[in-house]
C-alpha positions as CSV (number, residue, x, y, z in Angstrom):
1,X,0.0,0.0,0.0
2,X,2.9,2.5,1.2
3,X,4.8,1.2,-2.6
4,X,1.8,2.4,-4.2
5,X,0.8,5.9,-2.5
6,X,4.6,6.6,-3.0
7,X,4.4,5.9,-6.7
8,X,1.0,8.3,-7.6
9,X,2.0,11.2,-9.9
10,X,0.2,14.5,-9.8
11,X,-2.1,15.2,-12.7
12,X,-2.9,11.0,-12.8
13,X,-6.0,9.1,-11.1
14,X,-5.0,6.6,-8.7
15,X,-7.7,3.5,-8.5
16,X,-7.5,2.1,-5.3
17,X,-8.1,-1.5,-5.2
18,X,-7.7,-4.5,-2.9
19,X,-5.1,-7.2,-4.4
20,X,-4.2,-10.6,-2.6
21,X,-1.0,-12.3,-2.3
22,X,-1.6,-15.7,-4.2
23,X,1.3,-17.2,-2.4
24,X,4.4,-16.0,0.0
25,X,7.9,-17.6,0.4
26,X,8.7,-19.4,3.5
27,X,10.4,-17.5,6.3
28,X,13.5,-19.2,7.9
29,X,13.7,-18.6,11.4
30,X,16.7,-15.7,11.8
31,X,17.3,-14.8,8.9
32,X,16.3,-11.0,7.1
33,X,14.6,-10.9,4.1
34,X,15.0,-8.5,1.1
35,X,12.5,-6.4,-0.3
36,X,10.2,-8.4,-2.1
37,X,10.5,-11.4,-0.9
38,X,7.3,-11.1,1.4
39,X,5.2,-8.1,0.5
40,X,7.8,-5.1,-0.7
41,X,9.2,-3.8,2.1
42,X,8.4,0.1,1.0
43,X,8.3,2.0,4.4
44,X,10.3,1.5,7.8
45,X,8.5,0.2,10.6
46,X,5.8,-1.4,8.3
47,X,4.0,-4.0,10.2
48,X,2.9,-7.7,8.5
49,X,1.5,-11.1,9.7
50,X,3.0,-14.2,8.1
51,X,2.2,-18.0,8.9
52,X,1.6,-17.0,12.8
53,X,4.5,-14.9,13.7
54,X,5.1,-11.1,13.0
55,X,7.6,-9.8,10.7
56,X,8.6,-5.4,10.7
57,X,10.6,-3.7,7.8
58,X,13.5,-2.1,9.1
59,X,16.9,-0.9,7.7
60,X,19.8,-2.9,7.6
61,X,22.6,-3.5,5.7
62,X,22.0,-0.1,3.9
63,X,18.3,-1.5,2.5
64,X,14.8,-2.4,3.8
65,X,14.8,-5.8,5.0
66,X,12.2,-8.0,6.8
67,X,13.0,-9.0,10.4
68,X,10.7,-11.1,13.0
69,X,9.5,-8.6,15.9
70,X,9.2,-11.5,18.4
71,X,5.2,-11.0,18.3
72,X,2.0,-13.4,17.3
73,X,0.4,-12.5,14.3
74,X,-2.0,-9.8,14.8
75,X,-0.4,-7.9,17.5
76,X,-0.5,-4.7,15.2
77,X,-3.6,-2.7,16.5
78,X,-5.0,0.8,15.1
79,X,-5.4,3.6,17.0
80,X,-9.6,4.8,17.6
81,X,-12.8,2.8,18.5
82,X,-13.8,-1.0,16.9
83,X,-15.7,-0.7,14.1
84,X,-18.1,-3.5,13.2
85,X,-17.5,-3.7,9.2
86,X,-19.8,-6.3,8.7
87,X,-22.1,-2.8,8.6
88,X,-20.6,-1.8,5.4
89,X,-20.3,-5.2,3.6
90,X,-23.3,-4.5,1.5
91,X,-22.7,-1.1,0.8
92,X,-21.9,-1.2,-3.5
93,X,-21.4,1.9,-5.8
94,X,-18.7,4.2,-6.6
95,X,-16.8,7.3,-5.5
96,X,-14.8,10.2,-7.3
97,X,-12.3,12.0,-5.4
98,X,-10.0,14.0,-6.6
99,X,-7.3,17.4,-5.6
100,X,-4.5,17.3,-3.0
101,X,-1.8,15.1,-3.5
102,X,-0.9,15.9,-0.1
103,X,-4.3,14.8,1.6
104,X,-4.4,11.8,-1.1
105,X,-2.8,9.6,0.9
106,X,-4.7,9.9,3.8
107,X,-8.2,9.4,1.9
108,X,-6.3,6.2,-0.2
109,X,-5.9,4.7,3.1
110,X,-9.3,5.2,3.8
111,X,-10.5,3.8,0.6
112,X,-8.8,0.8,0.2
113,X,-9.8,-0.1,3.8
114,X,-13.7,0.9,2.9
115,X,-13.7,-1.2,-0.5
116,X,-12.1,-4.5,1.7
117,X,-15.3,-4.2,4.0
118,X,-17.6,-3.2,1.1
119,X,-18.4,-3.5,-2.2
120,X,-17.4,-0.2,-4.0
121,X,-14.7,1.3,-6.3
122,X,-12.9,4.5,-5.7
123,X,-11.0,6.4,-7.6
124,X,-8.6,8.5,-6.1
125,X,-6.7,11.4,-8.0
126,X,-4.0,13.6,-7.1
127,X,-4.8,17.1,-9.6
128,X,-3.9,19.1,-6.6
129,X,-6.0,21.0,-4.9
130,X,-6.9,23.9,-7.6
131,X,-7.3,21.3,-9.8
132,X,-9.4,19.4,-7.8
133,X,-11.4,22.1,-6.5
134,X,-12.7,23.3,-9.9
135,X,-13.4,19.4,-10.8
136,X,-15.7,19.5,-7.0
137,X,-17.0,23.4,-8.1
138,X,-17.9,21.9,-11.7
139,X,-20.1,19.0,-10.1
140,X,-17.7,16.4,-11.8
141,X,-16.4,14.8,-8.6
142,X,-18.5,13.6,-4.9
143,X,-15.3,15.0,-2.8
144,X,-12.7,16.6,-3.2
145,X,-9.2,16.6,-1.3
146,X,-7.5,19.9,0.0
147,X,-4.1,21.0,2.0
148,X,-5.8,24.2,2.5
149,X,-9.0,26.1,2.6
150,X,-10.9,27.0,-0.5
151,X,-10.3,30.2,-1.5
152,X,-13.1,32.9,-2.2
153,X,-12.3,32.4,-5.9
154,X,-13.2,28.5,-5.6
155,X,-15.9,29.4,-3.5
156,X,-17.2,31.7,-6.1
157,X,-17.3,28.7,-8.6
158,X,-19.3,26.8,-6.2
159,X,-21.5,29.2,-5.5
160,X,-22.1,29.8,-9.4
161,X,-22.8,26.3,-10.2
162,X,-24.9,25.9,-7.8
163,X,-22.3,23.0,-5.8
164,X,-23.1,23.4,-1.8
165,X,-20.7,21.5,0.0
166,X,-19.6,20.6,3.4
167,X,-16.0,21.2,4.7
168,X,-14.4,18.7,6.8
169,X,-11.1,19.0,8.9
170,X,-9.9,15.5,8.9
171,X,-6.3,16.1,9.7
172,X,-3.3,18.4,10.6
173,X,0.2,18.0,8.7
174,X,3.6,19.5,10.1
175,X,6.5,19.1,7.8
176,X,10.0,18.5,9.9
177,X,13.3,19.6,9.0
178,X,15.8,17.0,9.5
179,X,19.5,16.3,9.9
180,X,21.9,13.6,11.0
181,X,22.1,12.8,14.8
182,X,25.9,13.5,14.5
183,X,24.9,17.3,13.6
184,X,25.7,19.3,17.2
185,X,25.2,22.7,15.4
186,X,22.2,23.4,13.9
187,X,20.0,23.3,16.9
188,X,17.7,25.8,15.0
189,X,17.4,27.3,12.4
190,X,15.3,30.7,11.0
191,X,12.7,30.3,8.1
192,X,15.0,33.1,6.6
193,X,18.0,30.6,6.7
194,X,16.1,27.7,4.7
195,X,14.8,30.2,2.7
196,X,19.0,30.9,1.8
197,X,19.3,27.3,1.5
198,X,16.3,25.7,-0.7
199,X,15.4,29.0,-2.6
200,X,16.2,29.2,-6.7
201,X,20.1,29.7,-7.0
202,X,21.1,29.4,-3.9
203,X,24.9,28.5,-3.6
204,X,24.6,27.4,0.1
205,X,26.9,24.2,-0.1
206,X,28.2,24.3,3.1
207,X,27.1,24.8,6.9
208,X,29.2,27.6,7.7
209,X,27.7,29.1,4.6
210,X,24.1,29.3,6.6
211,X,26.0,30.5,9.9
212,X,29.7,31.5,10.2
213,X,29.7,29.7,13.4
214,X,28.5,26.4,11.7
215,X,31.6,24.2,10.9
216,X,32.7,24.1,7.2
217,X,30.8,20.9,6.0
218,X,29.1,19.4,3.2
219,X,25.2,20.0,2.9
220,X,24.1,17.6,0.9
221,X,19.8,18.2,0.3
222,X,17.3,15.8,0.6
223,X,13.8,16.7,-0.3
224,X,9.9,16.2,-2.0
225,X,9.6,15.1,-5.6
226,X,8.4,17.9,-7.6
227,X,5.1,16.2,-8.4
228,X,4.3,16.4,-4.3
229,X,2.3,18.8,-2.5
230,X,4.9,18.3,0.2
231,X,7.2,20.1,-2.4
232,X,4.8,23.0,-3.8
233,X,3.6,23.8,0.5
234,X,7.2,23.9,1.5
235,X,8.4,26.0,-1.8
236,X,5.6,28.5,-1.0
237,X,6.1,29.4,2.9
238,X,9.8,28.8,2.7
239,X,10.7,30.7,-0.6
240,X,7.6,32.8,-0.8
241,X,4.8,33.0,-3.3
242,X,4.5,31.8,-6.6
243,X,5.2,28.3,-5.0
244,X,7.0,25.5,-6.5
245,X,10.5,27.8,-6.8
246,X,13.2,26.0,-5.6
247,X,17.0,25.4,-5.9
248,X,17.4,22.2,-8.3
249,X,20.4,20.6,-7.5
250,X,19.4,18.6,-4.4
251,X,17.8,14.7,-4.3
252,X,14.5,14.5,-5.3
253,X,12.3,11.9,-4.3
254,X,8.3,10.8,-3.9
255,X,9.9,8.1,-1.0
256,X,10.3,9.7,2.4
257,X,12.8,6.3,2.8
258,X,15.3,8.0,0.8
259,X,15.7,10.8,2.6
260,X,15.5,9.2,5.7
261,X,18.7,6.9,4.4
262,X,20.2,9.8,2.8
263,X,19.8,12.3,6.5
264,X,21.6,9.2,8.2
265,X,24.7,8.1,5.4
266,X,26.1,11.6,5.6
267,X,26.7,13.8,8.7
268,X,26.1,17.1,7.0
269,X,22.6,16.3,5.5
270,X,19.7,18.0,5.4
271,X,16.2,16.9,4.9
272,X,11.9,17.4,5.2
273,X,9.1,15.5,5.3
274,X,6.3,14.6,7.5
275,X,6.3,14.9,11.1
276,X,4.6,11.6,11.9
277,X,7.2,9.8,9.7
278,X,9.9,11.3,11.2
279,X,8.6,9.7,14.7
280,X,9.3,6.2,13.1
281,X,12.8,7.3,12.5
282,X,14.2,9.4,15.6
283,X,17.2,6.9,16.2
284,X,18.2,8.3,12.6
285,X,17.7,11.5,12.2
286,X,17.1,14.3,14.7
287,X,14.3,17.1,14.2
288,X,15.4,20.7,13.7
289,X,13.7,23.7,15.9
290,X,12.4,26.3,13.9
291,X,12.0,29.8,14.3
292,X,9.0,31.5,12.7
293,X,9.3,34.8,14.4
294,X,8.1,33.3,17.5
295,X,11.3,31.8,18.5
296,X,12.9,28.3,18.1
297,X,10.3,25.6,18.4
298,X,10.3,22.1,18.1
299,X,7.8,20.2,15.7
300,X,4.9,18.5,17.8
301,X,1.0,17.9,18.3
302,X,1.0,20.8,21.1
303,X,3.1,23.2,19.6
304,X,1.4,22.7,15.8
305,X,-2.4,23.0,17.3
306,X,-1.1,26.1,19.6
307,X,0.0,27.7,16.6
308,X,3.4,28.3,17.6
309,X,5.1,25.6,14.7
310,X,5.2,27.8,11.7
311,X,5.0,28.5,8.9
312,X,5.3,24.3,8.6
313,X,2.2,22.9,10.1
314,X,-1.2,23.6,8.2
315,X,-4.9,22.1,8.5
316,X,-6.1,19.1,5.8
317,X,-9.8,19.2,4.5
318,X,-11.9,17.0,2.5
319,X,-14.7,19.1,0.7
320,X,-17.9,17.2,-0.2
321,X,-20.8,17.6,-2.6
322,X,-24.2,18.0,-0.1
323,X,-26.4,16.7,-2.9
324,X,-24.0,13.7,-3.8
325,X,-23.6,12.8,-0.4
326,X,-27.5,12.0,-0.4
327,X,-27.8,11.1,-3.9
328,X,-24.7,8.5,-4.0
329,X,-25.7,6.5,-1.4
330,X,-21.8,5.1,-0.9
331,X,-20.6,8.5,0.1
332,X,-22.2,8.9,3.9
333,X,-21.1,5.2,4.8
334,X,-17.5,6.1,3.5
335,X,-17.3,9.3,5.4
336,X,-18.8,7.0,8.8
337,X,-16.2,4.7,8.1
338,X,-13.3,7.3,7.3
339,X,-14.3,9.6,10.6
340,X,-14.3,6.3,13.0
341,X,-11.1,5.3,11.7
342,X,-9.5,8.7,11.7
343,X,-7.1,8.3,14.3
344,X,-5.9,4.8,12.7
345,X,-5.5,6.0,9.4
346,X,-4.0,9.3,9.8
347,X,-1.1,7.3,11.6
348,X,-0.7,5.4,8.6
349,X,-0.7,8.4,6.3
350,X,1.9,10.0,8.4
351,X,-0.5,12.8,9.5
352,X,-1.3,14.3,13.1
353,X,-4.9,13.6,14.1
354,X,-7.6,16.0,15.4
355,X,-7.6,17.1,19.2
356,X,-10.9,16.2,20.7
357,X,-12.6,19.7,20.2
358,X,-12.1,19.0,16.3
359,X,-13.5,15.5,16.4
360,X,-16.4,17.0,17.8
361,X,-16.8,19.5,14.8
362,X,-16.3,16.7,12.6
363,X,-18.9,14.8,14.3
364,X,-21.4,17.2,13.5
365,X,-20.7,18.3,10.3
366,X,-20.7,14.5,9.6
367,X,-24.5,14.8,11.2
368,X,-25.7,17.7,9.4
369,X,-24.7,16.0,6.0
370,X,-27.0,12.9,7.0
371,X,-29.7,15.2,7.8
C-alpha cells in the first residue's frame, strides 16, 4: 500500500483497489529478508503477519529488510474505536475524489480499507488542490481533497454552479526539517535561513555558509519530488509565493525512505518531510527547531495545534458535494467509516490527528450531511 501511495504522480487518477497475495515464500527462522521477498518492504517500521509470527521492515545493511519482531500474528492494532465492518459489507457503488496530492494519501488509506469491508470502487486522484477544487466546483467529482481552505475564488465557482458543500477537517500535517544525529550545530534554524538554503540559485553548499559559526561541511539536500504537495507547500512558505521555486540541484524523491537513508549516510545532510514519519525514524535522524518569528520551536502535536510551529504545520480538508452525499448512497457510509477510523488511518498516512474539540466539529458536520 505504502509502494503504491509513494508511486501516484500529480495530474494521474490513482484506482484504489484490494489485491491478494496468491502465495508468499517461507520465512527461515533468523534470517532477514530482502524487499520483495514477502510483500515489498516500501516504508520503515511497516508491520505484517506471516504463517503465525510477525515480521517489521527495518533498515539494515543499507536497504529495507524483513526482520521477526518477536510477536503473534496480529499484535498490530489501530489507534480509535472498533468498528463493526460487517455494517458496510453491502454497501456497492462508486466514489470520485479527486485534488490534493498531499491529503491523497490519507483518503487512499481510507479507501482501500472501505472497499475490503464493502463492495465499491474508488477512484482517487492527485490534480492538486486547484485542480481538484474546480473538478468538485464543476459537479464532476462527490469529494474533493484539499491541503488548505478553499479560497473565495473556488468558493465563487461553487456558489455559481450551484455546488453546496460541506467542509471537513480531517487532519493536521507539520513538515519536519531533519539532519543527522551527529549534527551538534544546527540546533535551530530561521525560516530566513532555509529560505538561503532551498530557494532558486542558492549556492549554500556548506554549513558555515548558513552560519559563520557552523563548521565548514558538506550540505548535501534531501527533499519532495516535484510532483508532491509536500514540495509546492514547502516551496511557497519557505521561498515565498508563486510556489514551486526551488534550488534544483538537491535529491529529489516521492519516497520519504530515501531521505530518511540519505539524513543518516552523511553527517552534514539536510532533509523534510512529514512529522509523523519522522517519529518512526528518531534513532536516525534528529528534528530541527524552527524559528518562525516566534522563536525556536520544536515540531509537535501541542506546539502545531497552539499555533506556535510555523509557517510548517497547516490544516487538511476534504470538501464534499451535499447533494451527492445524499444522492450516492456510498458516500455517507464512507465518510462513517473514514471519521471512525481517523485516528488509525492518519497514523498510517503519516499525519497528526484531530484534538478532541475538532472531532467534535467533525462529528457534527458528519451529522448535518445525513440530515
Amino acid at each position: 500500500m505504502n509502494n503504491l501511495l509513494g508511486k501516484a504522480v500529480r495530474g494521474f487518477v490513482v484506482v484504489v483497489m484490494i489485491t491478494s497475495v496468491i502465495s508468499e515464500p517461507s520465512l527461515a527462522a533468523g534470517k532477514e529478508y530482502p524487499v520483495g521477498n514477502l510483500l515489498e518492504c516500501g516504508s520503515r517500521n511497516k508491520l505484517v503477519d506471516h504463517q503465525g509470527l510477525q515480521y517489521k521492515c527495518s533498515i539494515s545493511g543499507g536497504g529495507l529488510k524483513w526482520k521477526k519482531t518477536g510477536l503473534k500474528a496480529g499484535s498490530t492494532t489501530t489507534a480509535g474505536p472498533a468498528v463493526d465492518l460487517s455494517k458496510f459489507k453491502d454497501v456497492t457503488g462508486s466514489i470520485a475524489i479527486d485534488g490534493s496530492s498531499t491529503v491523497g494519501p490519507l483518503t487512499t488509506v481510507a479507501a482501500e480499507a472501505f472497499q475490503k469491508a464493502s463492495q465499491t470502487k474508488i477512484t482517487v486522484g492527485i490534480s492538486g488542490t486547484g485542480g481538484g477544487a474546480t473538478k468538485f466546483c464543476n459537479g464532476e467529482i462527490d469529494m474533493a481533497n484539499a491541503s488548505a481552505p478553499y479560497s473565495a475564488t473556488q468558493r465563487e465557482l461553487c456558489a455559481k454552479n450551484r455546488v453546496k458543500f460541506t467542509e471537513l477537517r480531517v487532519a493536521t500535517d507539520a513538515l519536519t526539517v531533519v539532519v543527522n544525529p551527529k549534527n551538534s550545530w544546527a540546533q535551530c534554524l530561521t525560516v530566513a535561513q532555509l529560505k538561503k538554503i532551498w530557494e532558486p540559485g542558492s549556492k549554500v553548499k556548506y554549513w558555515n555558509q548558513v552560519d559563520p559559526t557552523f563548521p565548514r561541511i558538506m550540505m548535501p539536500l534531501f527533499g519532495a519530488g516535484t510532483d508532491s504537495g509536500t514540495f509546492e507547500y514547502f516551496t511557497e512558505v519557505i521561498n515565498g509565493k508563486p510556489a514551486r521555486r526551488s534550488r534544483t540541484d538537491y535529491t529529489p524523491t516521492e519516497d520519504d525512505n530515501v531521505t530518511v537513508n540519505g539524513v543518516k549516510r552523511s553527517t552534514g545532510a539536510l532533509g523534510y518531510y512529514g512529522l509523523s514519519y519522522f517519529k518512526e525514524n528518531t534513532d536516525i535522524n534528529k528534528a530541527v527547531q524552527i524559528d518562525g518569528g516566534k522563536g525556536c520551536v520544536s515540531p509537535g502535536l501541542e506546539a502545531v495545534l497552539a499555533g506556535t510551529y510555523v509557517p510548517l504545520a497547516r490544516p487538511l480538508f476534504v470538501y464534499v458535494n451535499d447533494a451527492k452525499a445524499k444522492s450516492n448512497k456510498a458516500v455517507l457510509p464512507f465518510l462513517e467509516f473514514y471519521t471512525l477510523q481517523l485516528d488509525g488511518l492518519a497514523e498510517k498516512a503519516k499525519f497528526l490527528p484531530l484534538t478532541a474539540p475538532q472531532k467534535v466539529e467533525l462529528d457534527k458536520a458528519i451529522k448535518a450531511l445525513k440530515g
